[in-house]
C-alpha positions in Angstrom: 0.0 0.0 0.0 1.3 3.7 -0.9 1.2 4.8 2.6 4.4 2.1 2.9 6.3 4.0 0.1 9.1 5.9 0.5 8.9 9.6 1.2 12.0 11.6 -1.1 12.6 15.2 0.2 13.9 17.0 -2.4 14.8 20.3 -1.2 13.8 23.2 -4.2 13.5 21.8 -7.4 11.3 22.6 -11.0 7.9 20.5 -10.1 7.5 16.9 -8.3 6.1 15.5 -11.7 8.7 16.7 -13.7 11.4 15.2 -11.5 8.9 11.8 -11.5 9.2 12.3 -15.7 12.8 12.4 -15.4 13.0 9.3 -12.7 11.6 7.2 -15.8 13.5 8.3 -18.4 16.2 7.3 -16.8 14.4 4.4 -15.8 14.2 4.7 -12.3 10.8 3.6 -11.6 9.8 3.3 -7.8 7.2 3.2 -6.1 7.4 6.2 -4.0 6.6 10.1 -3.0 8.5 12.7 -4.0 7.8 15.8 -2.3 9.6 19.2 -2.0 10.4 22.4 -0.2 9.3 24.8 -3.1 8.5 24.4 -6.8 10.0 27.1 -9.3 8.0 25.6 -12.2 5.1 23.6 -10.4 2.4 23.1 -13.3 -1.1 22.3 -13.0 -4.3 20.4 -15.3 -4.1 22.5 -18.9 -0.7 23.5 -18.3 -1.7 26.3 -16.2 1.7 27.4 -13.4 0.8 25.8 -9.9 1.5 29.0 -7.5 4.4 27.2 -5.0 3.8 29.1 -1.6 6.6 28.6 1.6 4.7 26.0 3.7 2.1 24.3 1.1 2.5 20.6 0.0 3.8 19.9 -2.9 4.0 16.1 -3.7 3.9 13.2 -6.5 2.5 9.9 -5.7 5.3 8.4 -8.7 4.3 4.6 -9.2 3.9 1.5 -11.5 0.3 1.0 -12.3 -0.6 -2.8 -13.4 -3.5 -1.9 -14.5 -2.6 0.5 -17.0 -4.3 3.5 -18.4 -7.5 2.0 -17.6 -6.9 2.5 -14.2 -5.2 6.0 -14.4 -8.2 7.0 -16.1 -9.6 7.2 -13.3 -7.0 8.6 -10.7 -7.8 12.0 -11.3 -11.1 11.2 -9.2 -9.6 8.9 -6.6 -7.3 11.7 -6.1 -9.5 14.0 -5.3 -11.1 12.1 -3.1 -7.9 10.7 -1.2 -7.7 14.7 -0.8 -11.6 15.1 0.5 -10.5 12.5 2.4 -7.6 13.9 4.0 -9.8 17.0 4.7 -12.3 14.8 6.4 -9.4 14.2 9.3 -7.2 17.4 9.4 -10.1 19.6 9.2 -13.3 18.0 10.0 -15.3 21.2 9.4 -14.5 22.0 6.1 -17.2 21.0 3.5 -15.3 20.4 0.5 -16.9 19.6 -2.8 -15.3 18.3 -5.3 -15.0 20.3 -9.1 -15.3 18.1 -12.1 -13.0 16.5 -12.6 -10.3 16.4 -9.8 -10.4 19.7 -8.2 -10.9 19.7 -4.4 -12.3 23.0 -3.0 -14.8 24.4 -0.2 -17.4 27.2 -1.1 -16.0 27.7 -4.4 -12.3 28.6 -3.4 -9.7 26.2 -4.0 -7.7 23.8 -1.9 -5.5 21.4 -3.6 -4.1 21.3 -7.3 -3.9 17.6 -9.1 -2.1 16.8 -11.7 -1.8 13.0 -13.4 0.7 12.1 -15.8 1.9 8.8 -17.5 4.2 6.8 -19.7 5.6 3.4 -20.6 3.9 0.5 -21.6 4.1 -3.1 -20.0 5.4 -4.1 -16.8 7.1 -0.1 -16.8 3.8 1.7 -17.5 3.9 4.2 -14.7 1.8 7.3 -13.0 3.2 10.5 -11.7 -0.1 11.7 -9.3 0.8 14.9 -8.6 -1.0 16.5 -5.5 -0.8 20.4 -4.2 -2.3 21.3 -1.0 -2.4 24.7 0.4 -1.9 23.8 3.8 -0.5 27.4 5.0 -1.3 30.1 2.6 -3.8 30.3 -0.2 -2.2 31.8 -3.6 -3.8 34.8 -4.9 -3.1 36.2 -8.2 -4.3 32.5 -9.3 -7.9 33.9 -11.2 -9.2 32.1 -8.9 -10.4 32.2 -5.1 -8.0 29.8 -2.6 -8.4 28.2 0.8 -5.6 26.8 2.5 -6.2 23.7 5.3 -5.0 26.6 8.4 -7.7 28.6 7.8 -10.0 25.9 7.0 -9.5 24.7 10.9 -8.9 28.1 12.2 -5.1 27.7 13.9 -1.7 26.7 12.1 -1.4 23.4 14.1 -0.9 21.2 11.2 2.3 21.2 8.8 2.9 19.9 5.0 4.5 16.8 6.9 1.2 16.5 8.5 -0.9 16.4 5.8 1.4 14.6 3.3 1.3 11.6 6.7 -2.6 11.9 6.3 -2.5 12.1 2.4 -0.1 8.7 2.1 -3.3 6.5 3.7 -5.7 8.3 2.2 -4.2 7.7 -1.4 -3.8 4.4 -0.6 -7.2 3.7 0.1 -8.4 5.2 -2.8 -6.1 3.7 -5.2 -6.2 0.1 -4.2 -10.5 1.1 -4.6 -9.8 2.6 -8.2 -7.6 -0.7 -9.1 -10.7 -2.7 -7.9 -13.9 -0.8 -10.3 -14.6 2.5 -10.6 -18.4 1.9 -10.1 -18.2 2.7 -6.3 -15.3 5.2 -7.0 -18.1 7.3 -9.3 -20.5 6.9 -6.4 -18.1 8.5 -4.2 -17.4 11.4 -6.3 -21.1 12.1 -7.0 -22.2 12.6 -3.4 -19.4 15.2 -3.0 -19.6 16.5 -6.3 -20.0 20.4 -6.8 -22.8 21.6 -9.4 -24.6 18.4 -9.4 -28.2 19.2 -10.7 -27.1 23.1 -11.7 -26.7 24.8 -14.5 -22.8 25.1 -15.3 -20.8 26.6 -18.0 -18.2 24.5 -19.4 -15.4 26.2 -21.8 -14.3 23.4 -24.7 -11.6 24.9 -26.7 -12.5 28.1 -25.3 -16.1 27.4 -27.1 -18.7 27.5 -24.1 -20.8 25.0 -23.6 -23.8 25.6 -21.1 -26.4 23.2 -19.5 -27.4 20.8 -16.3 -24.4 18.6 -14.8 -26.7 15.9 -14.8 -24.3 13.2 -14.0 -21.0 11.9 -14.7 -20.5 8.7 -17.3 -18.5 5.2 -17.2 -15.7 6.7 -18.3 -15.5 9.5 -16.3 -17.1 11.8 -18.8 -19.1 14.9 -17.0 -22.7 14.7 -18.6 -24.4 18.0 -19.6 -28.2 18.2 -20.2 -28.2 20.6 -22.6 -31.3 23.7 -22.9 -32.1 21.7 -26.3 -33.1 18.3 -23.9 -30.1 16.2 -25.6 -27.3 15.5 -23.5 -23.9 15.3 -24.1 -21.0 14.4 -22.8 -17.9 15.8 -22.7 -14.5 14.6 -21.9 -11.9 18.0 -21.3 -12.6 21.4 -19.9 -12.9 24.1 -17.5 -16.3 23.8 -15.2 -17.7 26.7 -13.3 -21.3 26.9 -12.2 -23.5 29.5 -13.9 -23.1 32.9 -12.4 -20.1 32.1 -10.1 -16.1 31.8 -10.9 
């Protein structure tokens, strides 16, 4: 179980996935957690910069997956749990809802950043989950609003180190669960999932598409009813419900 793996500190580097990229090019493929101190090129979902504040988490879950892309396919919602999760315990309080499709935030304002990247094929097909928490600050200048876990419980009790120690059994948990089927994994996500039943706006190659988040498919897929009746579902882009950022 990942909560078993090996923690690497390394210090200030360029991102956690990048590092986890160049682990496997070189192939040196482990089943481990690479965190660091700071990231001066930390990168988010669409390529957008990841803002790497003194005291946040900044982590890769960097692993062989057996099952292959079927199962990555649908990390980026086990993650997000494993980081509801996490919440759940460090700061039981919080309500967080979960943004389609792996964004973990509480009343609208982001908490944690996910990224999940592959390569290989075979016995070296491997995953680079990469996982930023605000745990101390919440970036601004992000276009976004930000919560951060300290103000979510209201003191600065709990450190990175706390929450990656939280994070390591809540990620395994939820990976051995998406290795399993990802019927009860969708279940999960559904019940904390943000905009369910409203009208959201979802931007498709910065084409807008605008209807009911109805549900969320097989696959993963978020499922819009659209004002026409038909529904459709689509498979990339940026969610944000209808009259809110």
């Amino acid at each position: 179980m990942s909560f078993d793996w090996p923690v690497y500190h390394l210090g200030v580097i360029d991102s956690t996935n990048t590092e986890a990229q160049r682990r496997a090019k070189a192939g040196q493929i482990e089943n481990c957690w690479l965190v660091a101190e700071a990231q001066t090129a930390g990168r988010g979902r669409l390529q957008r910069p990841w803002l790497s504040s003194s005291g946040n988490l900044f982590s890769t879950a960097f692993f062989r997956e057996p099952g292959g892309i079927s199962v990555a396919a649908r990390l980026p919602f086990a993650t997000a749990l494993a980081v509801s999760d996490m919440a759940a315990i460090v700061a039981p309080g919080a309500a967080v809802r979960l943004k389609w499709p792996n964004d973990a935030r509480v009343d609208q304002a982001k908490l944690s950043g996910i990224l999940i990247e592959t390569g290989g094929q075979g016995q070296d097909f491997w995953v680079a989950a990469g996982i930023g928490i605000n745990v101390t600050e919440s970036p601004e200048g992000t276009g976004q609003a930000a919560t951060c876990i300290h103000a979510l419980r209201g003191d600065t009790l709990v450190s990175a180190e706390d929450v990656l120690s939280v994070l390591r059994e809540t990620f395994a948990r939820r990976l051995e669960q998406a290795r399993q089927s990802f019927d009860p994994l969708r279940e999960d996500w559904l019940k904390a999932a943000e905009g369910l039943g409203q009208t959201v706006r979802v931007n498709v190659s910065d084409s807008p598409v605008v209807g009911v988040f109805e549900d969320m498919a097989q696959d993963g897929a978020l499922i819009l009813r659209l004002p026409n009746g038909e529904r459709q579902m689509i498979r990339a882009g940026d969610v944000s419900l209808v009259g809110r950022t």
